[in-house]
N, C-alpha and C positions, 0 to 999 in steps of 0.2 A: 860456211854457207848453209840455207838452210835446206830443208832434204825434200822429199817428194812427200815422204808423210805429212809434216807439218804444214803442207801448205794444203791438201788435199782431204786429208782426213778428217770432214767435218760435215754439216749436215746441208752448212750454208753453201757450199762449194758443191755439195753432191744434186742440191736444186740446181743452182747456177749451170751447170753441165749438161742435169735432164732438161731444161728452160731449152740450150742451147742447141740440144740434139732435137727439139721440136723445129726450130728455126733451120733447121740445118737444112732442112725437107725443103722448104717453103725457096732457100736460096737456090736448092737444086734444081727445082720444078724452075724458076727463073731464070736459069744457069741455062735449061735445057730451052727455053723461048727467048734468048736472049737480052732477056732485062736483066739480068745479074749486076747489084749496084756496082757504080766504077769503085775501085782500091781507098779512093779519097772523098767518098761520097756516103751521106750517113742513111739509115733506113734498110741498112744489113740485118733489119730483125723481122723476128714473127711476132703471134698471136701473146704470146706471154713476156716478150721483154722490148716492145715497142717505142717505149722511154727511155730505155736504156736504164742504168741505177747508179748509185753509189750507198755500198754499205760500208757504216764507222761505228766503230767502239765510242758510244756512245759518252764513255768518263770525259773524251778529249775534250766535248762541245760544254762549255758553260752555259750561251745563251747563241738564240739564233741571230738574224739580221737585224732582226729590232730591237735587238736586247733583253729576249724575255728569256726567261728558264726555259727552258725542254721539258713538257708536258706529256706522257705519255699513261696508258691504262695497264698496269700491269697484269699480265699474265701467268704468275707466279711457276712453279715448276708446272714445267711442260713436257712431252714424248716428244719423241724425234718427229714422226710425223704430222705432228701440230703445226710446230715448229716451220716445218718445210712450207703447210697453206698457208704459212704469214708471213713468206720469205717470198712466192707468188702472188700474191695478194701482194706486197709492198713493191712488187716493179710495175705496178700498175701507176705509181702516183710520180710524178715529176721530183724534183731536187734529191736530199738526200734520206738514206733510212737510218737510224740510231739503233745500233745493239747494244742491249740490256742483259745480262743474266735472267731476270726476270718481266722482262717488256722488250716491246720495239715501238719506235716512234716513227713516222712515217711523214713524207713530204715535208721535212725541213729545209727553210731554206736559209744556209748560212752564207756569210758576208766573206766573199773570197778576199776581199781585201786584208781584213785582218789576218787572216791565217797565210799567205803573200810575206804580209811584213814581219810576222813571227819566224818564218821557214827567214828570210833573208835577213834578217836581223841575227837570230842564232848561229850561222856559219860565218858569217861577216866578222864576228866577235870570234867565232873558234878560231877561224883564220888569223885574226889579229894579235891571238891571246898566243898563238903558238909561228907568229913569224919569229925570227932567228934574227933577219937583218932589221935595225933599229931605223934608217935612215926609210922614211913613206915612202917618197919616189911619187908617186901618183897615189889618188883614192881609188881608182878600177885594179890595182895591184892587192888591194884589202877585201874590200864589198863583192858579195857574191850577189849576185840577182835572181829572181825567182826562175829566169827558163834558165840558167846553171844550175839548179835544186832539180826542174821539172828534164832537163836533157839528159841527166843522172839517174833515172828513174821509168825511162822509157826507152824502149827498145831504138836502135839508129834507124831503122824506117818511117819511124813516126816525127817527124821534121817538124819546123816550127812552119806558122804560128799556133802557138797550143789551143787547144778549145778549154774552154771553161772548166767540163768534168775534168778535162786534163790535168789542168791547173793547179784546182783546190783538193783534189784528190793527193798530187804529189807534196803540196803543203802541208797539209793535215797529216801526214804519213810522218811528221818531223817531229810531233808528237810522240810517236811510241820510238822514232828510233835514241830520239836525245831528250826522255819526259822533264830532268830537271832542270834543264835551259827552257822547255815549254813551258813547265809551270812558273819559274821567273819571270818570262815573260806577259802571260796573262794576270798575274798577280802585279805586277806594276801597271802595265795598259789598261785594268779591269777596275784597279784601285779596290782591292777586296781589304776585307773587312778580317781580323784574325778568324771568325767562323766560316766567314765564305773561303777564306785559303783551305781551314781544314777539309772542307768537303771536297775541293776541286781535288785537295792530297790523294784522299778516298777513292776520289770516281776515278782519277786516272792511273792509283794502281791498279783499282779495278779493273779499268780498258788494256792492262797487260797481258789478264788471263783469260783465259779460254774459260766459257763458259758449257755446263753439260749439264744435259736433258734428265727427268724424271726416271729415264729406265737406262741411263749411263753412258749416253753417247755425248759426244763433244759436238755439240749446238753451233759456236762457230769460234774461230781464233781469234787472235789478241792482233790483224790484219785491217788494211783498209782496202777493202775489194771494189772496183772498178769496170761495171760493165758498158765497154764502148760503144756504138751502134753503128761504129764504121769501121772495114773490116782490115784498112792497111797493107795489105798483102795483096796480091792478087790469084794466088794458090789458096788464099784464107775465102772461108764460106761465110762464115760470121761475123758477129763484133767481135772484137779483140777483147778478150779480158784479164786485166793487169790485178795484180796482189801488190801491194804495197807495206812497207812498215815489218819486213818481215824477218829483220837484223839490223847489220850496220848501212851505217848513207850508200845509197845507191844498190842496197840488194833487194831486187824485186824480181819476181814471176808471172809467166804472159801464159793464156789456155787460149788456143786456138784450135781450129779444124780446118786442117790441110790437106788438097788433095797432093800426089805425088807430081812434082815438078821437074824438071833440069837442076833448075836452085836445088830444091831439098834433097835431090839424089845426091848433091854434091856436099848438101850438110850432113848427112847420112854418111856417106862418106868418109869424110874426116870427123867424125865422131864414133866411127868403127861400129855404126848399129845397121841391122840388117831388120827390112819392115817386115812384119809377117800379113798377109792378107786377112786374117783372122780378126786381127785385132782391129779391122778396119771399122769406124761407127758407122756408116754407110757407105753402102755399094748401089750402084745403078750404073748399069751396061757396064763399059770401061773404068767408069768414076765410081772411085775410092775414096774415101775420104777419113783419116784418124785425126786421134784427137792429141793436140802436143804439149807437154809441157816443158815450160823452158825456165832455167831458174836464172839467173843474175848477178853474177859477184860483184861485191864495193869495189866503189870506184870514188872520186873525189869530185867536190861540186865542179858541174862543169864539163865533166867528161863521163866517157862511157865505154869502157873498156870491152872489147869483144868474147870476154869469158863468161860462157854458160856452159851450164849442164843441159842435158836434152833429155826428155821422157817422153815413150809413147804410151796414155791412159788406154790403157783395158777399162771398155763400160762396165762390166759385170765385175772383173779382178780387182781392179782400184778403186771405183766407185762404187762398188755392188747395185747399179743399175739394172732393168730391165731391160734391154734394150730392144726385144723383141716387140714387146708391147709398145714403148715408146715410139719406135716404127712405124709403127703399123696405126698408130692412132695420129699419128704426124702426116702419114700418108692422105687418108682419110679426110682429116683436115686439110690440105693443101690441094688434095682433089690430084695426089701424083700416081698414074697409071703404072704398071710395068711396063719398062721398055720392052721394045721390042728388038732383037739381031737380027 
């Protein structure tokens, strides 16, 4: 499984977070006037993630919806906080964001369909390749479907019917976990050329590695990151945001910001962790609010097994955030007074 660093220790996840702790104000001040969106209802964001996003390792993508190449301006080596205004600056724009080692591409819009029939074509065949009994029985006994890819890769509160980010997000994520069944299959569907095989070879082992910044930090992982705009929970303040692609089928990670419930006391619980108030990203009057991370272990298409790990993120320890200042300019922005007892 994969561990708290890997999914965490990057530049693109430490914007994603400060993004999230601005919004986090904006739901409290809502929370506290009673608009706080319902659990299943989108527009759980602020000023900087309004869109919501999807960020992808850019090697996956060949061409967009209309079938052109991926065009982008490259920004050759970069600092880490370059890097982060072009990571806020790209949740401004709808569809998705391409990561480059040395570029990012911005409001692409790619064809869920294809990447649907890739994700369900690839397990279809693994399953097939590896049944035992020879006699079919049925076709639903072989063929996996795309929400058995997408229910494997989402948390069990998040129920069907998927939303679109949902969708192409958990498709595209089949990519980095099974590349050489992805590249077979775009290379027949694509009908590439020997040259055009070699480069897609290129970019997508490229989209395995982490790429890192001009003064040595890691810019962002070999992940397909997910920011939702609805928040699923009803302890959760924000959108839900999923990590994708980050091992085997069905291991992914969720960051949320929960305040303390009945539910979470009893996940706390049996999980033997004890919350400290410290570590809280926002307090206002009684409301507490940390930030969680939850990792995922494989599971097989289709299901979704109830084993995770749990983490509670320290802003300052895990992410090396400010959060004092983030606060305080969150406040400001959102026009949040100090309570009063």
């Amino acid at each position: 499984m994969a561990t708290k660093k890997t999914i965490i220790d990057n530049e693109l996840i430490r914007e994603i977070v400060a993004i999230r702790l601005d919004t986090l104000w904006k739901m409290i001040g809502q929370y506290e006037t009673g608009f706080l969106p319902e659990k299943s209802d989108e527009g759980a964001t602020g000023k900087f993630d309004n869109k919501g996003a999807i960020f992808i390792p850019g090697g996956l993508i060949f061409q967009d919806v209309d079938e052109r190449f991926i065009r982008y301006t490259p920004y050759g080596q970069i600092e880490a906080a370059g890097f982060r205004r072009k990571v806020r600056e790209a949740m401004r724009y709808d569809n998705a964001s391409l990561l480059y080692p040395d570029g990012l591409a911005t409001g692409i819009n790619l064809d869920g369909g294809f990447f649907s029939k890739a994700a369900r074509r690839i397990y279809t065949y693994k399953r097939a390749a590896h049944r035992r009994q020879m006699k079919i029985g049925t076709a639903s006994s072989i063929e996996t479907t795309a929400d058995d890819i997408i229910k494997s890769h989402c948390p069990t509160y998040m129920r069907p019917p998927y939303g679109a980010r949902t969708r192409i997000s958990s498709c595209i994520a089949v990519g980095l976990i099974n590349p050489p069944m992805f590249f077979a299959y775009n290379r027949t569907e694509l009908n590439f050329s020997q040259k055009q095989a070699q480069i897609f070879i290129h970019d997508l082992d490229q989209a395995r590695e982490q790429a890192v910044s001009s003064d040595g930090k890691i810019l962002y992982a070999p992940h397909v990151v997910v920011c939702h705009d609805t928040r699923y929970k009803e302890n959760n303040f924000t959108g839900l945001t999923r990590v994708l692609g980050i091992g085997k089928f069905g291991e992914f990670a969720t960051i949320s910001f929960e305040a303390i419930s009945p539910l979470f006391q009893k996940e706390l619980k049996r999980k033997k962790m004890k919350i400290r108030p410290e570590e809280a990203c926002a307090t206002y009057g009684d409301l507490q609010v940390y930030a969680i991370l939850r990792i995922y272990s494989e599971t097989n298409p289709g299901r979704r097994l109830p084993k995770y790990s749990l983490y509670i993120l320290n802003p300052k320890e895990d992410l090396g955030l400010n959060l004092r200042k983030l606060t305080s300019e969150a406040k400001k922005r959102y026009n949040i007074k100090r309570k009063r007892k």
